[in-house]
VOGU-3710 file (C-alpha; in Angstrom, 3 decimals, decimal comma):
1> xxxxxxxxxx> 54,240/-20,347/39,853  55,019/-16,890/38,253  52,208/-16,986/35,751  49,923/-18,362/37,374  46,275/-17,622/36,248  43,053/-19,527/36,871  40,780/-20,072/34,570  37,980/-17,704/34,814  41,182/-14,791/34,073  42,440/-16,716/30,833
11> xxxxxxxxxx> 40,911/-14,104/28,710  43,609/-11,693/30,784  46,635/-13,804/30,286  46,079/-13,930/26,800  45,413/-10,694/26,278  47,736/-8,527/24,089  47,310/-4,567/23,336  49,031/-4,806/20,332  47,120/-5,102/17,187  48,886/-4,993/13,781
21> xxxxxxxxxx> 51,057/-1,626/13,376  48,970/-0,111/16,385  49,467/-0,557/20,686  46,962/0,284/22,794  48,700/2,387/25,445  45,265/2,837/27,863  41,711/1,393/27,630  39,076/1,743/29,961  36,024/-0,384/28,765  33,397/-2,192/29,778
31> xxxxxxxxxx> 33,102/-4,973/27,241  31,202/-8,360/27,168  32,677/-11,764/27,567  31,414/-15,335/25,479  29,430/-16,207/28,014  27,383/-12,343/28,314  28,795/-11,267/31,628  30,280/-8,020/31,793  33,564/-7,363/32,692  35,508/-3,877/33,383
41> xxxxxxxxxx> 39,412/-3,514/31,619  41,519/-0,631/32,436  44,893/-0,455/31,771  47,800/2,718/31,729  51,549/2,598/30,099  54,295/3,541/31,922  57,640/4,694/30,857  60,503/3,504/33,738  63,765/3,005/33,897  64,865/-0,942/33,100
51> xxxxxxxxxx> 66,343/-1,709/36,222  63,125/-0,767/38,711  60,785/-3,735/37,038  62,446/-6,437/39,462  60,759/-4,104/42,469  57,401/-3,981/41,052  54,967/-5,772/43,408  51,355/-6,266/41,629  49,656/-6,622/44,827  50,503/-2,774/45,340
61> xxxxxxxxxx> 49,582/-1,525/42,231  46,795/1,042/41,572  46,651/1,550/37,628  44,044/4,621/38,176  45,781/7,837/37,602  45,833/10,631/40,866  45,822/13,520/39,039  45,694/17,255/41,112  42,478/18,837/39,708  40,668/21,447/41,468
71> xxxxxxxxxx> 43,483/22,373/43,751  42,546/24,335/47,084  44,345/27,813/47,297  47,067/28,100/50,076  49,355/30,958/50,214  52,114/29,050/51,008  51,844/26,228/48,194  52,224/26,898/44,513  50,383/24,451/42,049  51,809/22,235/39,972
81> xxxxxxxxxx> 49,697/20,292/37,877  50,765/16,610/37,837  49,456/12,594/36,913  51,194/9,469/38,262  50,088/6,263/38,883  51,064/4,274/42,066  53,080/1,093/41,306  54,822/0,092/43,951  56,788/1,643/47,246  60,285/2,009/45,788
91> xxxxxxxxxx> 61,709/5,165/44,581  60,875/6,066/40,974  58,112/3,337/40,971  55,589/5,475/43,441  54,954/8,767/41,158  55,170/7,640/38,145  54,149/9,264/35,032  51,834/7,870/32,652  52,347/7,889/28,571  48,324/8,822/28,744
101> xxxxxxxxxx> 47,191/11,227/31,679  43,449/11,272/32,893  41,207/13,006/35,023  37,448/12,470/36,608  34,474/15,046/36,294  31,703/13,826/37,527  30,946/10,386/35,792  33,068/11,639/33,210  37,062/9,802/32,772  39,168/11,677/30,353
111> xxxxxxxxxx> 42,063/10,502/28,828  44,982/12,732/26,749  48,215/11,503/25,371  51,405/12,845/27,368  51,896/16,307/25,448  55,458/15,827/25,376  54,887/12,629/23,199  53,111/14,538/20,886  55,058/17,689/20,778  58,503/14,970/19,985
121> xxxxxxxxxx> 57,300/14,557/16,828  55,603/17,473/15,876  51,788/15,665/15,908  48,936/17,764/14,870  45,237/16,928/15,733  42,619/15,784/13,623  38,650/15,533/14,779  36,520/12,684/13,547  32,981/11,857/14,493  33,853/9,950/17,814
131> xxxxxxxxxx> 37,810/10,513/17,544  40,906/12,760/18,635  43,819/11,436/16,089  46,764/13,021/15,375  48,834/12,811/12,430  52,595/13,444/11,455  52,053/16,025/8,637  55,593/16,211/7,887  55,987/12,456/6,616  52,872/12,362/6,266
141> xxxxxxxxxx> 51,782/9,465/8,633  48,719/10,095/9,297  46,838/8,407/12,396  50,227/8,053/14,432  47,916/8,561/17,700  44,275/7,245/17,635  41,974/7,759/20,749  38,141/7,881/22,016  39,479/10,611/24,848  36,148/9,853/27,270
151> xxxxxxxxxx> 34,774/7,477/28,891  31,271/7,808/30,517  30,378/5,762/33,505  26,762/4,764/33,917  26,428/2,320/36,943  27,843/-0,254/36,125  29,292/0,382/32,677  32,168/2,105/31,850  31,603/3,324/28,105  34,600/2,358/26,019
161> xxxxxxxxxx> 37,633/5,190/25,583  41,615/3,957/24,380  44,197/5,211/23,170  46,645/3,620/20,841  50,216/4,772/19,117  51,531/3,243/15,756  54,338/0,548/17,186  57,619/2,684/15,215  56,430/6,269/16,690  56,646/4,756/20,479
171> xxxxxxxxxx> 59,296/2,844/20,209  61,271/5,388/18,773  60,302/7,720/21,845  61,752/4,765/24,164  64,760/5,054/22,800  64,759/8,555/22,986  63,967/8,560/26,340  66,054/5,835/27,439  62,963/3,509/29,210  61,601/0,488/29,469
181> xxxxxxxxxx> 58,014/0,152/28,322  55,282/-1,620/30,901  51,615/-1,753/31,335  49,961/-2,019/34,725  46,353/-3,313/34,357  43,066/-4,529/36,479  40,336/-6,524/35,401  36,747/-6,954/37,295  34,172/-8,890/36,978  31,250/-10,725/39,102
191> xxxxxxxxxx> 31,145/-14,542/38,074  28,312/-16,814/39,117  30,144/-19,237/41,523  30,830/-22,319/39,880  33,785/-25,396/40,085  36,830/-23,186/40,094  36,000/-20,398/42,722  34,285/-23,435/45,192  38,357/-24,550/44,688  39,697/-21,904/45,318
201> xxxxxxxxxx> 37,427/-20,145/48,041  36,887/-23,695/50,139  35,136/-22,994/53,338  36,415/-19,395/53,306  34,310/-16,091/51,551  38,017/-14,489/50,769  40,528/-15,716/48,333  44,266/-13,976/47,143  47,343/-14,839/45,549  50,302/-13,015/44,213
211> xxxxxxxxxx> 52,726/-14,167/41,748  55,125/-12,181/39,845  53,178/-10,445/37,637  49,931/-10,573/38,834  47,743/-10,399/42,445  44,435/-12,135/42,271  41,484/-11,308/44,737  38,368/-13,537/44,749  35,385/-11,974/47,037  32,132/-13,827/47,720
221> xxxxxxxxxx> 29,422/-11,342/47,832  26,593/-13,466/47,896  25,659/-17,675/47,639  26,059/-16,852/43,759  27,971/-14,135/43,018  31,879/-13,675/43,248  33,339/-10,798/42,599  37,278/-10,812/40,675  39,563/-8,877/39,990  43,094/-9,293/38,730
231> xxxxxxxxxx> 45,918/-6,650/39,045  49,036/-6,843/37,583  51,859/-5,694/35,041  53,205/-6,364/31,409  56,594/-5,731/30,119  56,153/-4,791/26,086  58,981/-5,229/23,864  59,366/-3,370/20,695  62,929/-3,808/19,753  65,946/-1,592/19,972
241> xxxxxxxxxx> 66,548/-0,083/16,543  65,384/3,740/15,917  63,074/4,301/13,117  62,778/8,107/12,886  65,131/10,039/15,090  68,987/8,868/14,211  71,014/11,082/12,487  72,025/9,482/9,614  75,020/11,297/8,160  75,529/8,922/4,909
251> xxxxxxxxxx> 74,077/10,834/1,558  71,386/8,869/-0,249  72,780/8,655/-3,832  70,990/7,295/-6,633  71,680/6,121/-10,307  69,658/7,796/-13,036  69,844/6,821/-16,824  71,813/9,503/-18,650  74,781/9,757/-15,830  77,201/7,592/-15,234
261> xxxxxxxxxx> 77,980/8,495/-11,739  75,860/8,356/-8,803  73,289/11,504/-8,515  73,767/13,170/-4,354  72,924/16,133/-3,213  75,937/17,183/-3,683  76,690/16,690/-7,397  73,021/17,259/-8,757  73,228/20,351/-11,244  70,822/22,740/-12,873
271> xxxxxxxxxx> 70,040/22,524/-16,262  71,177/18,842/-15,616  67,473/16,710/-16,278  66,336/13,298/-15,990  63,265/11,739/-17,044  60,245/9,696/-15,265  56,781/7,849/-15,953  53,963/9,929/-15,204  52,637/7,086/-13,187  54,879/8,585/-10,063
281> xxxxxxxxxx> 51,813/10,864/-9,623  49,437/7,841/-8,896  49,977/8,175/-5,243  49,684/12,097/-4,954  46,470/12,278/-7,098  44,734/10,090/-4,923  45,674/11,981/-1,143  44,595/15,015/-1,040  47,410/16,290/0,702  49,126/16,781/-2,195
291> xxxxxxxxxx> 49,087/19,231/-4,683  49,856/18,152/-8,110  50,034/20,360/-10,983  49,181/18,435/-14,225  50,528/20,733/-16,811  53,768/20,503/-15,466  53,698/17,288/-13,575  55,246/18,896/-10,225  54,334/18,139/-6,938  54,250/19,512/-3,574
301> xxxxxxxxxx> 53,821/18,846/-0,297  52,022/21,421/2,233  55,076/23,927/3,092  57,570/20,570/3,628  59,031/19,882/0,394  58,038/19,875/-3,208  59,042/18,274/-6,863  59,083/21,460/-9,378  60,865/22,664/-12,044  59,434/20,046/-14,246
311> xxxxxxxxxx> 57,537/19,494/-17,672  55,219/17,180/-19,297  56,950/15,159/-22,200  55,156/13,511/-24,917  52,235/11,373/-24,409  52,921/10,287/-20,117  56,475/11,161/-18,909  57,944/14,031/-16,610  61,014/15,961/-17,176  63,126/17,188/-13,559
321> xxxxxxxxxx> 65,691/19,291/-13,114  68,081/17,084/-10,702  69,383/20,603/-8,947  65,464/21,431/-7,297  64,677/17,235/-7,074  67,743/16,804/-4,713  66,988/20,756/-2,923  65,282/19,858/0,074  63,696/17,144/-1,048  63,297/13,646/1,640
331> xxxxxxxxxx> 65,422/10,822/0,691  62,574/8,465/0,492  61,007/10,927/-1,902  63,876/11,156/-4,108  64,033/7,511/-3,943  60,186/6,704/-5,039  60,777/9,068/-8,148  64,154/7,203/-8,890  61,836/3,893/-8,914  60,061/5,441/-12,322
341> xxxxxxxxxx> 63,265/6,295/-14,181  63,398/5,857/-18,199  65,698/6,356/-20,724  65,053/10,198/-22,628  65,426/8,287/-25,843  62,224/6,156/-25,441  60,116/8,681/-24,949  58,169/10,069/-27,329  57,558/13,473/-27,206  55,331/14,401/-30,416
351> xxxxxxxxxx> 52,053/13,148/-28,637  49,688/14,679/-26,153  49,523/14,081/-22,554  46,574/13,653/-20,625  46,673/17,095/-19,073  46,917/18,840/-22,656  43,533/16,629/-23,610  42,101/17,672/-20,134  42,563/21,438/-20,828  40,967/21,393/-24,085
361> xxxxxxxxxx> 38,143/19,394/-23,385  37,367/21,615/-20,586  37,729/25,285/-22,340  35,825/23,792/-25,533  33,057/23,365/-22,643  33,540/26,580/-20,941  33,236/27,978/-24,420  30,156/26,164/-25,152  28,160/27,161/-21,984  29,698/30,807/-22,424
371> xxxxxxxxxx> 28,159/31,023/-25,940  25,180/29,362/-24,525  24,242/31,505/-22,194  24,943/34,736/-24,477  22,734/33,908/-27,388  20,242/32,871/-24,482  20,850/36,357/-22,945  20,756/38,567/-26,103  17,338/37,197/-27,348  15,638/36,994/-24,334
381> xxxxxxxxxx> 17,207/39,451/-22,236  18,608/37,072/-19,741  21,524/37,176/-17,515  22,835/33,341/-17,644  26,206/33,122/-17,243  28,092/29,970/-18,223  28,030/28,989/-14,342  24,348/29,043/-14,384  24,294/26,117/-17,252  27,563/24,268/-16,572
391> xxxxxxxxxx> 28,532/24,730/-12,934  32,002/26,368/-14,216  32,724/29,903/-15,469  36,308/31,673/-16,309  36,458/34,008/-13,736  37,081/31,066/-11,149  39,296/28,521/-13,678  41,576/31,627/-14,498  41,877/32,573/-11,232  42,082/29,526/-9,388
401> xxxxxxxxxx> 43,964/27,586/-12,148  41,780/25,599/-14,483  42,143/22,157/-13,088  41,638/22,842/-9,547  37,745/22,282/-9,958  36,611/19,461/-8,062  35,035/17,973/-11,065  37,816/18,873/-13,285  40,640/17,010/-11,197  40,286/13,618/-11,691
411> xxxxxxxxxx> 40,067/14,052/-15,321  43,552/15,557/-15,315  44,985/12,347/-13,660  47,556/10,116/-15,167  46,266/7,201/-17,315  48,341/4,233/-16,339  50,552/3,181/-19,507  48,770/-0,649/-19,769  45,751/1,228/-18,547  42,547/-1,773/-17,491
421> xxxxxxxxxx> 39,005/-2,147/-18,551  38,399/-1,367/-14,758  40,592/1,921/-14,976  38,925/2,798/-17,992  35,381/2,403/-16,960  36,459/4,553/-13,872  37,785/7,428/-16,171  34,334/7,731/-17,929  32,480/8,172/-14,609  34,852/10,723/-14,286
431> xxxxxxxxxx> 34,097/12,378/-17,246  30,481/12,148/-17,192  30,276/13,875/-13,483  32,449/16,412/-15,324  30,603/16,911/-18,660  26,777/16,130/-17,794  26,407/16,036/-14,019  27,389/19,235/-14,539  24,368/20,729/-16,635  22,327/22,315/-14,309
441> xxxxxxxxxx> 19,476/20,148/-15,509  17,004/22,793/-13,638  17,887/25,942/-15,368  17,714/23,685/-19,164  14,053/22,651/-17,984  13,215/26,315/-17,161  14,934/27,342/-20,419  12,714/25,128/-22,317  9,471/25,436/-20,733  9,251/28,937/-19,928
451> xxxxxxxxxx> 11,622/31,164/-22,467  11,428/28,913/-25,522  7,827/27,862/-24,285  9,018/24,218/-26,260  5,811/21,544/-24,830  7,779/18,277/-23,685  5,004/16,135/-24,006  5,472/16,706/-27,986  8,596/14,587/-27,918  8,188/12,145/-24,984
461> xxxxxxxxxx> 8,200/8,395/-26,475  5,793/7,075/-24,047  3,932/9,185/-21,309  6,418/8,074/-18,648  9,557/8,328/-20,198  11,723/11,279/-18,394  13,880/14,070/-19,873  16,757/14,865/-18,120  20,103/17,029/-18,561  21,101/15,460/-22,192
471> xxxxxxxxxx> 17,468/15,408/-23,455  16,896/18,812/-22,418  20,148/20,112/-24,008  19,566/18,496/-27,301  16,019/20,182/-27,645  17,284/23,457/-27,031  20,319/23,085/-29,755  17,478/22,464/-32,234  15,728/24,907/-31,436  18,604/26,970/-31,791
481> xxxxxxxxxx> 19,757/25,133/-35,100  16,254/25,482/-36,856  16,663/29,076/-36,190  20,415/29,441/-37,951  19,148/27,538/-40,243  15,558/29,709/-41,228  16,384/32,705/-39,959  13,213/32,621/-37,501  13,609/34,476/-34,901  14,726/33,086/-31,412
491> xxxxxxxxxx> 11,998/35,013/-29,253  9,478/36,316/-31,837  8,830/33,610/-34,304  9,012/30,857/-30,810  5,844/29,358/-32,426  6,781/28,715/-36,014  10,201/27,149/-34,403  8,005/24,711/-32,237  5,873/23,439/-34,791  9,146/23,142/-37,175
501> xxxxxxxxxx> 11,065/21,565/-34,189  8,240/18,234/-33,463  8,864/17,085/-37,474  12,807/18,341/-37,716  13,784/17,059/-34,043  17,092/15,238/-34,481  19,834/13,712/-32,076  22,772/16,345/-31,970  26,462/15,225/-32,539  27,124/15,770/-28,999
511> xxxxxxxxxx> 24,588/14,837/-27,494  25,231/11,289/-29,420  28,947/11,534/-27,752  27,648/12,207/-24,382  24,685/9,167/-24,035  27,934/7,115/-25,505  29,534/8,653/-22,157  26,558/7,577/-20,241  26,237/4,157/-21,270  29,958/3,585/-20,135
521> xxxxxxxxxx> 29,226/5,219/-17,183  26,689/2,866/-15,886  28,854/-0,576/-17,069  30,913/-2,347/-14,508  34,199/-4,086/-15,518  32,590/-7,240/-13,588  29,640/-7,272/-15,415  29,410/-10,101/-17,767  27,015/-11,321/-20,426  25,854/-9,989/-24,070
531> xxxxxxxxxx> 23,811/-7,487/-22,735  26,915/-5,697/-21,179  29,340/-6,527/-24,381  26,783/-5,181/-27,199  26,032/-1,792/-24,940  30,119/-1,368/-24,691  30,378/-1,987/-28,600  27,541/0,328/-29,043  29,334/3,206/-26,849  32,114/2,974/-28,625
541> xxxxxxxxxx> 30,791/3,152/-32,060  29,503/6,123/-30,773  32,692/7,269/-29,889  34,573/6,216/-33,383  36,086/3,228/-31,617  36,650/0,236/-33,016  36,405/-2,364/-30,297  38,298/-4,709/-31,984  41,375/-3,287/-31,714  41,550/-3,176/-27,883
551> xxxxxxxxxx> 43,917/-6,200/-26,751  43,554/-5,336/-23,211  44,835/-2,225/-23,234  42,398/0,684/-22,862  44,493/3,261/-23,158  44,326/4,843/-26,767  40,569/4,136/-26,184  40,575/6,213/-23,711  42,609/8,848/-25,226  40,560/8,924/-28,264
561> xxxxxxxxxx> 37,187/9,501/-25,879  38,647/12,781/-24,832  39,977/14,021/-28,248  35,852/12,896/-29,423  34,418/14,708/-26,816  36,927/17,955/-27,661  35,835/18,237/-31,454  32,642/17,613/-30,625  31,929/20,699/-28,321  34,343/22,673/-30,399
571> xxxxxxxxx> 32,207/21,842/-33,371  28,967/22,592/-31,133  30,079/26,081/-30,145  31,083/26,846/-34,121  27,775/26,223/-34,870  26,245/28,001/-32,331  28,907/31,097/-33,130  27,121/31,044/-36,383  24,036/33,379/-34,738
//
């Protein structure tokens, strides 16, 4: 029989290293089978040439690599480093190297992926917690190799190491190399004895059997325990097409609205322009691989290609030049920014796009914090600066462009056209880590308690009730305000101010805004109930938004939220410019 197995092995002839996208190309593992017995895998890939698998013999296999460390000096020898595994005695089949190379040190097995694999496609490493991955930066693919490179051996459990290659990436390099993919594998394990190995041991303490693809050895090492093992081999078939490395000489061309012809490489123009839905950017705002520059809507890609040359238009499109998309540019790339084509003349260009909204909400609160922190500074001889009360400051935005700011970012993102509840609830998280995580809720409290000397207690609702970042803000804009508006003085008349501020204590215009902002932020598009409904009407009422005309489409809500927020700091600052 040429597959042959017994029973107490069925886990082994069923076994497959291929899982999803990913093969497992080496694994050495101790792992646990159904019934709690322990049972050692350990398996290498081999590249060979097609016609050497009808010589393989599994009874002569040895699937452990020999590998020539610590070499002895000899003046008459010089070292070269090498791995092979044993297969079988026939030419090509006897030193044969291994897709994965190991060593031993001590109780120590290491395992690396052949550097010529990696260096084929250009692979760079990437560290994780218990990981060595490597990823294709170029594509990017990232995760093309995966491994645990060590294995630790503590009598007698082998602690789990593998290594595994996305499916495309090796069999590309088979074709490459012209090869034929196999695995060579043994499996160990010490059974009780029961029904099967009394069959197949009889009278005897020795059992073995070879078939085609497998040799079986069956030991008894006591009345009750038998020790297995099964060697043997695995062809693995991937198919015979190349996915990365043919040369494919036939120009992508691609039909844009606006030309009648096909747009190549060859025929794309400057000053020539077509037109695209901001929501291409989706899926380089969310890897942060990309760089994406909102203003413009360009796009780039490490130092392999980029998307430039382009503008904003109107409320969420992108105007490209077709000369610099087609210049150097991937085909695939060209072809997922062909996917969000529109026609110029449905655009329309007299509205804002998100970015514009972005970089006026955020100066309108750089200039808030900046004025903050002077009238702080020229009545009590501080030196605040605008990063000490908002965790941003010009030097920095200016310098390393305004919406590079972590917390800036993801408020410069595309708002999907038909944009959801969920999306929208998402956005205002966004915003509120931008516009109130941000107050350095330490420096208000010391601001309040020790320059302005205002008591908290005064204005606490109930003895437990907390004041945090917003609270803390809006007492020291009234303090501020009852001085514009008496003409006390910030530092000397401190006392008259406090006693005005516990009767003339109101809830600022922003600070109204930004609770709105915090009430969204703590709803959940899955929430249900009245409780949830009358909070989101309340929030936007707040905001000037009239809940019932959103027909599923959060969009202009959305929109409006950052124009609110905008006039409200712009109005804050021009009141506190007043001093």
């Amino acid at each position: 029989m040429e597959n042959w197995f017994p029973d107490i092995f069925a886990d082994v002839k069923n076994f497959s290293p291929i899982e999803r996208e990913y093969i497992y190309v080496s694994e050495l593992n101790t792992h646990e089978l159904q019934s709690g017995i322990n049972s050692t895998r350990d398996y290498q890939t081999l590249l060979i040439n097609p016609e050497l698998i009808e010589h393989i013999k599994p009874d002569e296999i040895n699937q452990t690599s020999d590998s020539s460390v610590r070499p002895a000096y000899d003046e008459n020898y010089e070292y070269e480093g090498e791995s092979t595994v044993f297969v079988t005695r026939v030419e090509g089949l006897d030193k044969v190297k291994p897709l994965v190379i190991s060593w031993e040190s001590a109780n120590n097995i290491t395992f690396q992926i052949d550097p010529y694999f990696l260096l084929t496609y250009g692979l760079t490493p990437r560290l994780t917690e218990t990981n060595i991955n490597w990823d294709d930066l170029s594509k990017p693919q990232m995760d093309v190799v995966q491994s645990i490179p060590k294995s630790v051996y503590d009598f007698p459990i082998y602690s789990k190491s593998y290594v595994k290659i996305r499916k495309d990436y090796l069999q590309d390099y088979l074709m490459l190399k012209k090869k034929t993919l196999i695995q060579v594998y043994c499996e160990t394990r010490i059974l009780p004895l029961n029904t099967e190995l009394e069959g197949l041991l009889g009278q005897n303490r020795f059992f073995e059997k070879t078939t085609k693809f497998s040799h079986f050895r069956i030991n008894k090492i006591s009345e009750n325990e038998i020790f297995t093992e099964v060697t043997g081999f695995r062809q693995i078939k991937l198919g015979n097409n190349i996915p990365f490395s043919k040369w494919d000489r036939k120009e992508k061309a691609h039909y844009w609205s606006g030309y009648k012809d096909k747009i190549t490489r060859l025929n794309a123009k400057h000053w020539d322009y077509v037109y695209v839905s901001d929501e291409v950017l989706g899926k380089y705002e969310q890897d942060e691989n990309y760089s994406v520059c909102p203003e413009t809507g360009g796009v780039s890609y490490k130092n392999q290609w980029s998307v430039t040359r382009c503008n904003r238009i109107g409320r969420n499109h992108i105007e490209i030049e077709l000369f610099k998309l087609y210049e150097g540019t991937p085909n695939e790339v060209i072809s997922y920014w062909n996917k969000y084509q529109v026609d110029k003349s449905k655009i329309d260009e007299t509205k804002e796009n998100i970015a514009e909204r972005s970089k006026k909400l955020v100066f309108s609160y750089l200039r808030f914090g900046e004025l903050l922190a002077t009238i702080l500074n020229d009545n009590f001889g501080l030196k605040l600066s605008s990063q000490d009360l908002i965790k941003i400051n010009r030097k920095d935005l200016n310098y390393y462009a305004w919406y590079n700011n972590a917390s800036i970012k993801p408020i410069t993102h595309h708002l999907a056209h038909t944009l959801s509840k969920d999306a929208f609830l998402v956005r205002q998280k966004k915003l509120h880590l931008f516009l109130v995580e941000n107050l350095v809720e330490k420096e208000l409290r010391n601001i309040l308690k020790n320059i302005i000397r205002v008591d908290l207690d005064n204005f606490k609702k109930s003895p437990s009730e907390q004041f945090r970042s917003i609270k803390l803000l809006n007492l020291i804009l009234n303090y501020i305000r009852i001085s514009n508006e008496t003409g006390l003085d910030l530092k000397n008349d401190s006392g008259e101010i406090n006693s005005r501020l516990v009767n003339d204590y109101e809830e600022m215009e922003l600070m109204k805004l930004l609770e709105a902002l915090n009430i969204l932020r703590q709803l959940d598009s899955h929430q249900e109930g009245s409780n949830s409904v009358q909070k989101l009407i309340k929030a936007f009422k707040s905001l000037g938004i009239d809940s019932n005309e959103i027909t599923g489409n959060y969009l202009t809500a959305c929109e409006k939220i950052y124009d609110k927020l905008y006039i409200g700091l712009r109005n804050t600052s021009n009141s506190l410019n007043e001093k």
